[in-house]
C-alpha positions in Angstrom: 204.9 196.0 -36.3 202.5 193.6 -33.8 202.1 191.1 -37.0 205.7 191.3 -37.8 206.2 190.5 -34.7 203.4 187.8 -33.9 205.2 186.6 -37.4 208.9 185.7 -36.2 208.5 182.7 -33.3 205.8 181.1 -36.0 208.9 180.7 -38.8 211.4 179.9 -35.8 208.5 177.1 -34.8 208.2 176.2 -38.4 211.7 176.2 -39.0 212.9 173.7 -36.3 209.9 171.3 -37.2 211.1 171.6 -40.7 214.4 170.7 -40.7 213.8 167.1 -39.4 210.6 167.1 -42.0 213.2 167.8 -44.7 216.0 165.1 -43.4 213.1 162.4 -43.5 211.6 163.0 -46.9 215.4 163.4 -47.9 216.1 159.9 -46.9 212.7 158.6 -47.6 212.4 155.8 -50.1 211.3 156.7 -53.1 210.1 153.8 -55.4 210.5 155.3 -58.6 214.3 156.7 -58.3 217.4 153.7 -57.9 219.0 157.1 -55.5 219.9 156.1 -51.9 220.1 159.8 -50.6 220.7 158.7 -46.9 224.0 157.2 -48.0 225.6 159.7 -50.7 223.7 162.3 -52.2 224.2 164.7 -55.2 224.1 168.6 -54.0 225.4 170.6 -57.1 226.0 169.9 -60.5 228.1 171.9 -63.2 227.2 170.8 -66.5 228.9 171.3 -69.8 227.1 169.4 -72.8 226.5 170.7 -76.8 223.6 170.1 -78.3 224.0 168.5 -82.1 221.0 168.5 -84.2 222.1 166.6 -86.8 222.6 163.6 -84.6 220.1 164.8 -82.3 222.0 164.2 -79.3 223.8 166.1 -76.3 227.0 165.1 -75.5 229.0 166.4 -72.7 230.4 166.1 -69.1 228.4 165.9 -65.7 230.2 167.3 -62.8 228.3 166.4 -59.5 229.3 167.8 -55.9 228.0 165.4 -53.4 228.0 164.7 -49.6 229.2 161.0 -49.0 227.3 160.8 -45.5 228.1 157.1 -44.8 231.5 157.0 -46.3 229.8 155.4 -48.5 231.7 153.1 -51.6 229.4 154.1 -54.1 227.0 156.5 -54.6 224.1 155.4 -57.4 222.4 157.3 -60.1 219.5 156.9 -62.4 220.3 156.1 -66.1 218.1 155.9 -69.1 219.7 155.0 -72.0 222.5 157.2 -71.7 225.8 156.6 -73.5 228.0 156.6 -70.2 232.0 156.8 -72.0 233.4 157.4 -68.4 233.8 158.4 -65.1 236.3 160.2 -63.0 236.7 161.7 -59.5 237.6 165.0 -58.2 239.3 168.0 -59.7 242.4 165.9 -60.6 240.0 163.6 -62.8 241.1 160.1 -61.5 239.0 157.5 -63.1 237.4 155.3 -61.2 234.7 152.2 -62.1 231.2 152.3 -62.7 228.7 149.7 -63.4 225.3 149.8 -65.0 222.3 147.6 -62.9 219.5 145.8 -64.5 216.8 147.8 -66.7 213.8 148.2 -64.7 210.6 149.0 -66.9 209.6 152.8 -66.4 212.9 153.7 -64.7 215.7 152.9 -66.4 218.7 151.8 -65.0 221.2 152.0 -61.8 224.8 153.4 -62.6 226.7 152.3 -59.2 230.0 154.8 -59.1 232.7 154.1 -57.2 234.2 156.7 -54.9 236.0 157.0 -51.5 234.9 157.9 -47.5 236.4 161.6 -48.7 235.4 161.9 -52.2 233.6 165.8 -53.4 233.6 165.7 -56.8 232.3 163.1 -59.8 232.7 163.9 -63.3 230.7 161.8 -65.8 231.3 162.0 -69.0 228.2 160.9 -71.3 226.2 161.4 -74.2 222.3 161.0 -74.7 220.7 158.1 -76.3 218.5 157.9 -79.6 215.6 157.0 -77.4 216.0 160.1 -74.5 212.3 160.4 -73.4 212.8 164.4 -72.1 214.0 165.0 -75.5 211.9 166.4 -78.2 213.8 167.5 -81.6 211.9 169.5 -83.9 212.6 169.4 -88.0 212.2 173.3 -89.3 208.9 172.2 -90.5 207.5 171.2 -87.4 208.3 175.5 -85.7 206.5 178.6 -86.9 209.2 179.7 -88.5 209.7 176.7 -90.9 213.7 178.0 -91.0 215.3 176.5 -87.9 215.5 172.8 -85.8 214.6 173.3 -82.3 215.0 171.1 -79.1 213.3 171.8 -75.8 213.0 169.2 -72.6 210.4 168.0 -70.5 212.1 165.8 -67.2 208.7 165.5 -65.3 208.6 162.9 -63.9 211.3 160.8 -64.0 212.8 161.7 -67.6 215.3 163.6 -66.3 217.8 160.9 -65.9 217.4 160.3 -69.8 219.9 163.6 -70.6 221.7 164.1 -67.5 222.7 161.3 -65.3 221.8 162.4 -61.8 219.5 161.4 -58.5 216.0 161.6 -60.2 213.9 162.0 -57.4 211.8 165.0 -56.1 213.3 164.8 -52.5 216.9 165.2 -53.9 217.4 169.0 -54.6 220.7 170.9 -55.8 221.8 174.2 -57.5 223.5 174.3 -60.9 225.1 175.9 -63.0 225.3 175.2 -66.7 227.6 175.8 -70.2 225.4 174.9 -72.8 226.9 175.2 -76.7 224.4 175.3 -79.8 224.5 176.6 -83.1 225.2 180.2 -83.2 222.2 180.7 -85.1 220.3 179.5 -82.4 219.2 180.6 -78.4 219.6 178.4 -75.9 217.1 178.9 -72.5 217.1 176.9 -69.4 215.4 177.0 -65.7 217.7 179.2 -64.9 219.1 183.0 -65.1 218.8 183.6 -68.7 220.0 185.7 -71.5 217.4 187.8 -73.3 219.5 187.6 -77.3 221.6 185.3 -79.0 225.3 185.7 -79.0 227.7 185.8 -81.7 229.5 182.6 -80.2 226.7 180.3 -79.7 227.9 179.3 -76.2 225.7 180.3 -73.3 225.7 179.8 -69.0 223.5 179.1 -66.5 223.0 179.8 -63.1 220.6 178.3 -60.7 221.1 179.7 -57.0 218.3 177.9 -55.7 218.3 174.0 -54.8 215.7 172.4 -57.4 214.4 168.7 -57.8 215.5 167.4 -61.0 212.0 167.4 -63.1 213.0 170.9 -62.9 216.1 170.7 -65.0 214.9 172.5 -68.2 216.8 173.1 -71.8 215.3 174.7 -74.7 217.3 175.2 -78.2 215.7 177.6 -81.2 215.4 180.4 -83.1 213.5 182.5 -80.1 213.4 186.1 -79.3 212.3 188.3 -76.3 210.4 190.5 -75.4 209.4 192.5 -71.7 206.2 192.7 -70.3 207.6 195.0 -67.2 210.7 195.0 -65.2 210.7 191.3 -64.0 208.3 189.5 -66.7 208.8 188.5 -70.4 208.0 186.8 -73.3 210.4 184.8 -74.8 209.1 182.7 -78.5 209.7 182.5 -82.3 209.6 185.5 -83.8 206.5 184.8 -85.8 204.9 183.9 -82.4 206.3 186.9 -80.3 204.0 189.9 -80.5 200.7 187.8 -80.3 202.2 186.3 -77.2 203.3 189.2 -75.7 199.4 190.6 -75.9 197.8 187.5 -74.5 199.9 187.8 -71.7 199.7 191.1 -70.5 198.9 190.5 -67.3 201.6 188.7 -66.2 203.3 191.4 -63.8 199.2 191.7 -62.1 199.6 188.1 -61.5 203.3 188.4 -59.5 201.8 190.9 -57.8 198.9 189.5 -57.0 200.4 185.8 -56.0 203.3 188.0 -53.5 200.0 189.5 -51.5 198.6 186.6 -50.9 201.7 184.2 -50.1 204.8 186.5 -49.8 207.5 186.8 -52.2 208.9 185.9 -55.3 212.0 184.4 -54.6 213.2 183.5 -58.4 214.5 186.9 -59.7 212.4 187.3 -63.0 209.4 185.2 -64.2 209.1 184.7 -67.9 207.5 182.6 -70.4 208.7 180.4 -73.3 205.9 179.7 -76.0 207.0 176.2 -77.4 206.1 175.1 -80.6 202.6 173.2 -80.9 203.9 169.3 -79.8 204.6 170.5 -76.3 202.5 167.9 -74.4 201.1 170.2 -71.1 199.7 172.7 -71.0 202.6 174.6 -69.3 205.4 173.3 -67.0 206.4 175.7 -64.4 210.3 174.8 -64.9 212.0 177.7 -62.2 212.4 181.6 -63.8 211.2 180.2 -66.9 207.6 178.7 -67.3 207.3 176.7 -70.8 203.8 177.4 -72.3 201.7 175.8 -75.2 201.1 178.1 -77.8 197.3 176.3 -78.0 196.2 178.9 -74.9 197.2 182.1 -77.3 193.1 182.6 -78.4 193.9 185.9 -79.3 191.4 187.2 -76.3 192.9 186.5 -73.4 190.1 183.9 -72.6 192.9 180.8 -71.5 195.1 183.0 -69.3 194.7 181.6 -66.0 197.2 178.5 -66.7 199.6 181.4 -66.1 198.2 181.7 -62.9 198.6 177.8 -62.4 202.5 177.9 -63.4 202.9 180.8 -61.6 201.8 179.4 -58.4 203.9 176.6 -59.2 206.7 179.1 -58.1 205.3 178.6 -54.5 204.2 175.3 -54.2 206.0 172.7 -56.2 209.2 174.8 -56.9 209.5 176.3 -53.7 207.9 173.3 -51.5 208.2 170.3 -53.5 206.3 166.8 -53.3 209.0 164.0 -51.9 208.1 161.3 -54.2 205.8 161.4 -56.8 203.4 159.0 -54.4 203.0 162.7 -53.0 202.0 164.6 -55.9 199.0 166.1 -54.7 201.3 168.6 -52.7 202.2 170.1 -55.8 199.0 169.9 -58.0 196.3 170.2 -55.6 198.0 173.1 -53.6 198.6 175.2 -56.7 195.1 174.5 -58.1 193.9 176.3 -55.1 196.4 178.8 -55.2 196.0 179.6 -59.3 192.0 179.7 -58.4 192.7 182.6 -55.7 195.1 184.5 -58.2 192.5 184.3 -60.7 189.7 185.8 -58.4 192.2 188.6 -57.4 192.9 189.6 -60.7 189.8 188.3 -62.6 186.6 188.4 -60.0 185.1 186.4 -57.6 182.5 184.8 -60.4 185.7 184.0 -62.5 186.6 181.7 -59.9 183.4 180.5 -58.8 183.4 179.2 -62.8 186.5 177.7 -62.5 185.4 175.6 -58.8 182.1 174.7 -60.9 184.7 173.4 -63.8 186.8 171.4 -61.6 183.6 169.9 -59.8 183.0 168.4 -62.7 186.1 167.3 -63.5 186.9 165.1 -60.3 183.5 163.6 -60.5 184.2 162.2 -64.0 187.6 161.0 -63.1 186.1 159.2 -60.0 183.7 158.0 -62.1 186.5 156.6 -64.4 188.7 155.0 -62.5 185.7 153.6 -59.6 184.6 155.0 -56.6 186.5 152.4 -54.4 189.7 152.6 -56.5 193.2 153.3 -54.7 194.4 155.7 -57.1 191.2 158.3 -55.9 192.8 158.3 -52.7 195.1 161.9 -52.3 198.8 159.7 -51.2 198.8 157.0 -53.8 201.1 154.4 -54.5 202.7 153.9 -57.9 205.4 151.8 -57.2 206.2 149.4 -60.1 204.0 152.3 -62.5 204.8 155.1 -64.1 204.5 158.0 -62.1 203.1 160.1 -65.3 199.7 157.9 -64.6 199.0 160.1 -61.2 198.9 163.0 -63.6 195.4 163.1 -63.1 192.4 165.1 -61.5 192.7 163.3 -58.2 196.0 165.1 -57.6 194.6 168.3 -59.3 191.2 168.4 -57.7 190.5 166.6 -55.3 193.7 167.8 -54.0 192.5 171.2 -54.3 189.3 170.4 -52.5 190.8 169.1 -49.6 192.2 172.5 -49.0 189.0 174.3 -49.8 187.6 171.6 -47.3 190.1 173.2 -44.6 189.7 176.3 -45.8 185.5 176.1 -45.0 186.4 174.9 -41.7 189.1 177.2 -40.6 188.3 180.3 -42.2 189.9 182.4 -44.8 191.9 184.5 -43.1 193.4 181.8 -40.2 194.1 179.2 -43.6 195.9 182.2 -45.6 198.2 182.8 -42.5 199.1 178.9 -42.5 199.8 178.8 -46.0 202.3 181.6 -45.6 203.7 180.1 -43.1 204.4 177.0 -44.7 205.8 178.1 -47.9 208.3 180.3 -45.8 208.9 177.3 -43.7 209.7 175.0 -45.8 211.3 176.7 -48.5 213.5 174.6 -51.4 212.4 171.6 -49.4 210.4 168.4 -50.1 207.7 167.5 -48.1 206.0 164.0 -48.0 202.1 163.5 -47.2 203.1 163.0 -43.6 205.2 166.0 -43.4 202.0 168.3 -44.5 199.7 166.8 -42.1 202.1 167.0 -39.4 202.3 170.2 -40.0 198.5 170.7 -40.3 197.9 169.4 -37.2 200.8 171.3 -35.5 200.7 174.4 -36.5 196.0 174.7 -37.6 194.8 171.9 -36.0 196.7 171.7 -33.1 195.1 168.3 -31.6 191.4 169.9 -31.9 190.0 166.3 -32.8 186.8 168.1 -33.4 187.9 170.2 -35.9 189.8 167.2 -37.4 186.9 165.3 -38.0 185.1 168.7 -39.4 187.8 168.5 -42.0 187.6 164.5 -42.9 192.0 164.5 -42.8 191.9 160.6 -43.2 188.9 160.8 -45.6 190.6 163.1 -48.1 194.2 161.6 -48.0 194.0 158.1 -47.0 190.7 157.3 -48.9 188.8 156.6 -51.9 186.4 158.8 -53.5 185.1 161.9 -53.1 184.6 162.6 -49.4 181.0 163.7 -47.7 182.2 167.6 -46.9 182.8 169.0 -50.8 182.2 172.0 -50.2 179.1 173.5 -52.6 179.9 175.2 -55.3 178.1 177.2 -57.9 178.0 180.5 -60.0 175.2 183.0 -61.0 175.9 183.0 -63.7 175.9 179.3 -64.6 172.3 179.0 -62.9 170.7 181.5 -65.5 172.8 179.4 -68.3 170.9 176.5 -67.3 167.5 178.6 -67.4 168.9 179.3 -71.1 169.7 175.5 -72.1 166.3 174.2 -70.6 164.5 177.0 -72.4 166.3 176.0 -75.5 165.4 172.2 -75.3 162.1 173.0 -75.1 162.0 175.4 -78.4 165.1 174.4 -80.5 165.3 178.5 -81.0 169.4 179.1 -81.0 169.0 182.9 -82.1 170.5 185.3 -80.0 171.6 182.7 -77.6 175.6 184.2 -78.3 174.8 187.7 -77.4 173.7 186.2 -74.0 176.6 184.4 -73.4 179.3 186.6 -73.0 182.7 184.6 -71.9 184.3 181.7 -73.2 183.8 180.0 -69.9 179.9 180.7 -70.1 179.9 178.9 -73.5 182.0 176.1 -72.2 179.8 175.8 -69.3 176.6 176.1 -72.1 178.4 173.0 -74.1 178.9 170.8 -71.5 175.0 171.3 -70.3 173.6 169.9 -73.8 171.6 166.8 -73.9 173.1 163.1 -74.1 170.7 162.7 -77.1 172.0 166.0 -79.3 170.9 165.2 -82.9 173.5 166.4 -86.0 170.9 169.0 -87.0 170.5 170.2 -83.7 174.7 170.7 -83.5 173.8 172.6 -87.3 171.6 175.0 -85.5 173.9 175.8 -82.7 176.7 175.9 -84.7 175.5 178.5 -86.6 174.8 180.8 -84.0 178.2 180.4 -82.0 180.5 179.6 -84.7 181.9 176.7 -82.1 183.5 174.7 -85.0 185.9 178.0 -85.8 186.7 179.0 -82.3 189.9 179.9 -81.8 189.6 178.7 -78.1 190.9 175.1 -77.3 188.8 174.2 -74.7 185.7 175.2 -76.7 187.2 173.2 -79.9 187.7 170.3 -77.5 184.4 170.2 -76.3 182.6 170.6 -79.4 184.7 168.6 -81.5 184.2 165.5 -78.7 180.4 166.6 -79.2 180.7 166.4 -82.9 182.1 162.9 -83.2 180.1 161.6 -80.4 176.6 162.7 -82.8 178.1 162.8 -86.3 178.5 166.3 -87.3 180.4 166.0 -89.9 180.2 169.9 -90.9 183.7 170.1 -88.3 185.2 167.1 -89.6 188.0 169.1 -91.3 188.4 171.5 -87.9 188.8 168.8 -86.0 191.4 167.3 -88.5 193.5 170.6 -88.3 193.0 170.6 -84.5 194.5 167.4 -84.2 197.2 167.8 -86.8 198.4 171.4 -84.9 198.2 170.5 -81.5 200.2 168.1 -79.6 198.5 168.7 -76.1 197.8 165.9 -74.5 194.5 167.0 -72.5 193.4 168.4 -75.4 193.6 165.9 -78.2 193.2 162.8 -76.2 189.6 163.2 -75.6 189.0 163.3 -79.2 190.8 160.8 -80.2 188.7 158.9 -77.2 185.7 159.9 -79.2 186.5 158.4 -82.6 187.0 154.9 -81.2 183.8 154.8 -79.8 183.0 153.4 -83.7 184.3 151.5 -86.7 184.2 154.5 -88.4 185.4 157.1 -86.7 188.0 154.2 -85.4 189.2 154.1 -89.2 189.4 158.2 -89.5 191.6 158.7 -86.1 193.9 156.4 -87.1 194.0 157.8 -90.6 194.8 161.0 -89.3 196.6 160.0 -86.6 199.3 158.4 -89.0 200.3 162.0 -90.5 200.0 163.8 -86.4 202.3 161.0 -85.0 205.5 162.6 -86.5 205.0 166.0 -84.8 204.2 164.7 -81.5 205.9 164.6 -78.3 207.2 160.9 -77.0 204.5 161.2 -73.6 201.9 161.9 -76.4 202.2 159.5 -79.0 202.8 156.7 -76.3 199.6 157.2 -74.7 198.0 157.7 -78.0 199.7 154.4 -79.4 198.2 152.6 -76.5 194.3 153.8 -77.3 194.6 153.3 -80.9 196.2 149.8 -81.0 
């Protein structure tokens, strides 16, 4: 009762700071959107669009409620390469002009509407174009099945606006709901409440209750079946796909469970999981009620579990309390690395996470040491104006976001940092929050002016510079330290035998990998190989770190794994790296493109561009 009640004027507190927080990151500029929110903005949308997979397009009508707060002459949306046939306003449909502004590279097009002081209702009719970046159509061949097409989205970042014309920016938030025809053979799925079996009629709806960004406007189309986990998880996939998946991810329900204790509830009704085909591009995208997954993390062992974690936690921060602009992206990435990393040690163990912290040391460092220690885009707020936002997708936003907070977290303790983060995602919920508004709310509500404990955490340091600040905290695991007893031992004998039986987890022969010696000699790789069987691993992080290994000291014995690995899987973090590692020579140069030509096809768009750009 005394917490409940130490609990109340902490919301009211958070509440009022909030809604001013909200109204300025509402009207904030956002550089990569043409959306002037402060003047009209878009609040709900009722969509009605059919999805034709012989012309691969989706064709349809837009109808957007929106707030003209300025009485306002036009309200402007973001456009890419949409067929716009026309546009009308209000239930009685009166047509009214619209006007298409100049391309600007990376975000499309302004489409100015016309409307009056009083006008509710706009009603666009439109049809995607042959270049729709969210869109990825699938020939039969390219599913596990091999019988169906399928089509599924991806609108992070800014890609929304290239199959629904709307206000594509992360501050801009509105329910929806959705009619959505397809063939009747077919399922159709979106970020939304969802049906769990085809119908006879091929015509599905949608509701979303909750006020979402527009990156997390989802649509999937395929031959996909479901199955429960427990009363409020699933599985949805291909049927060939279905009970595999439904093993691997067992623990779903643990993890819902486990997230609520730490940060309070659920507020999404059910949480379930679509298993794309291979070309999906991420690792997962935590689109609302319905995460989309790569099926590259089903290893048959449950070894790559933990991006469910990360997606999950996405249902907090990012879903619930979103970044304003994509200049802010850390408030997604880093906070949910931090959160993922807590579910994992509740469900997994405190050494599973100490693994993970020892991983993601790693990785910041080496993308520091990428892009230069004095570089801009190390700091936490960046500034991508005139880029694409996708190149922030990146461990700054991931890690050294999520070491910020682990900075805080040293310096407040545990439990006082828990209580804030509660507080913040009830505070703030189905808002968007800019840089400012977070620390504004750091130093209101944990900080409170203590300029010592300020300057304990580095604030300015983390956010504002390049780098990786002075207070990382340490990490390290126990088990790690006698895996580097195990690698030193081993570069002094060459003996691999009985080196497997000692290293029990994936994450311990990960670790084991990434500890060999820059001068590893092909015969050396032979020897190992034979004791770990690392060339047939059916885990993707261990095939991308030995196959990067194998190119990098010409072990040809996994030439053909690595061809299959890049000819199956189309995610990006996975097969760029390798890639990466045949250009470092003529050679392999000659092989990546070779195989490359015959991958391409299968691919999605965020993929193959990146991959066009190392090759050429």
């Amino acid at each position: 009762m005394k917490a409940s009640f130490l609990f109340i004027p902490i919301l009211m507190i958070l509440s009022c700071t909030t809604k001013k927080a909200t109204e300025s990151s509402a009207s904030a500029n956002d550089p990569h959107s043409f959306a002037r929110p402060s003047e009209a903005v878009a609040k709900h949308l009722d969509l009605d669009i059919k999805v034709e997979f012989e012309s691969q397009q989706i064709s349809g009508k837009a109808v957007w409620t929106i707030e003209n707060k300025t009485a306002a002459k036009e309200i402007i949306f973001d456009d890419s390469q949409l067929n716009i046939q026309k546009i009308t306003l209000g239930p009685e449909e009166k047509e009214t002009t619209f006007e298409l502004g100049k391309e600007v590279e990376f975000l499309g097009k302004p489409l100015h509407v016309a409307i009056a002081p009083d006008t509710k209702q706009i009603n666009i009719y439109y049809s995607t174009g042959k270049g729709a970046s969210a869109l990825q159509w699938l020939q039969p061949q390219q599913t596990a099945g091999k019988k169906h097409p399928y089509l599924f989205t991806q609108s992070q970042a800014i890609a929304a606006r290239s199959w629904v014309p709307c206000q594509d920016s992360p501050g801009i938030r509105f329910t929806y709901n959705a009619r959505v025809t397809v063939p009747k053979e077919l399922l159709a799925l979106m970020s939304a409440e969802n049906p769990q079996a085809k119908n006879s009629t091929g015509v599905y709806e949608f509701k979303q209750v909750h006020p979402i960004p527009s990156y997390l406007l989802a649509l999937a189309v395929g031959d996909i079946t479901f199955k429960a986990v427990d009363g409020r998880t699933g599985v949805y996939a291909e049927p060939s796909v279905l009970d595999k998946a439904v093993y691997e991810f067992a623990d779903m329900g643990k993890m819902v469970t486990a997230a609520e204790k730490l940060y309070g509830p659920y507020r999404w009704g059910r949480y379930d999981l679509l298993v794309l085909p291979p070309s999906f591009p991420f690792g997962g995208m935590e689109n609302p009620n319905l995460t989309f997954i790569t099926p590259t993390i089903i290893a048959g062992d449950r070894s790559l579990v933990s991006i469910i974690c990360h997606e999950l936690a996405h249902s907090w921060s990012g879903n619930l309390v979103t970044n304003a602009t994509w200049n802010d992206f850390w408030l997604n990435e880093g906070f949910t690395n931090y959160f993922e990393r807590r579910i994992d040690e509740e469900i997994f163990g405190k050494q599973e996470a100490e693994m993970q912290e020892v991983f993601a040391k790693q990785a910041l460092e080496e993308t520091v040491k990428d892009m230069g220690a004095t570089s801009k885009d190390t700091h936490l707020k960046t500034d991508y104006t005139n880029r694409s936002p996708d190149e922030g997708t990146n461990d700054i936003a991931y890690e050294k976001g999520y070491f910020f907070l682990r900075a805080i977290e040293e310096a407040v303790g545990r439990e006082k940092f828990d209580a804030f983060l509660r507080n913040h995602f009830d505070g703030h919920a189905f808002q968007s929050l800019s840089t400012e508004d977070f620390l504004k709310d750091l130093d209101q509500n944990l900080i409170k002016g203590d300029k010592v404990l300020e300057e304990k955490i580095k604030v300015n340091d983390w956010v504002y510079g390049p780098g990786i600040p002075t207070n990382l905290v340490a990490v390290g695991s126990a088990r790690f330290k006698a895996i580097d007893a195990l690698l030193a031992d081993w570069k002094k004998t060459g003996v691999a035998k009985g080196l497997a039986k000692q290293l029990s987890s994936n994450n311990e022969r990960k670790y084991f990998i990434s500890g060999l010696p820059a001068g590893l000699s092909a015969a050396q790789m032979q020897v190992l190989d034979a004791e770990f069987n690392f060339t047939g691993s059916h885990n993707t992080d261990i095939q991308k770190a030995w196959y990067v290994l194998a190119i990098r000291h010409g072990y040809k014995a996994a030439d053909p794994q690595i061809k299959n690995y890049l000819l199956t899987n189309g995610r990006m973090w996975h097969i760029i790296p390798v890639y990466k590692a045949y250009m470092a020579s003529p050679e392999g140069a000659k092989l990546a493109r070779e195989i490359y030509k015959i991958a391409r096809p299968n691919y999605h768009p965020m993929t193959y561009q990146a991959i066009d750009e190392l090759l050429k």
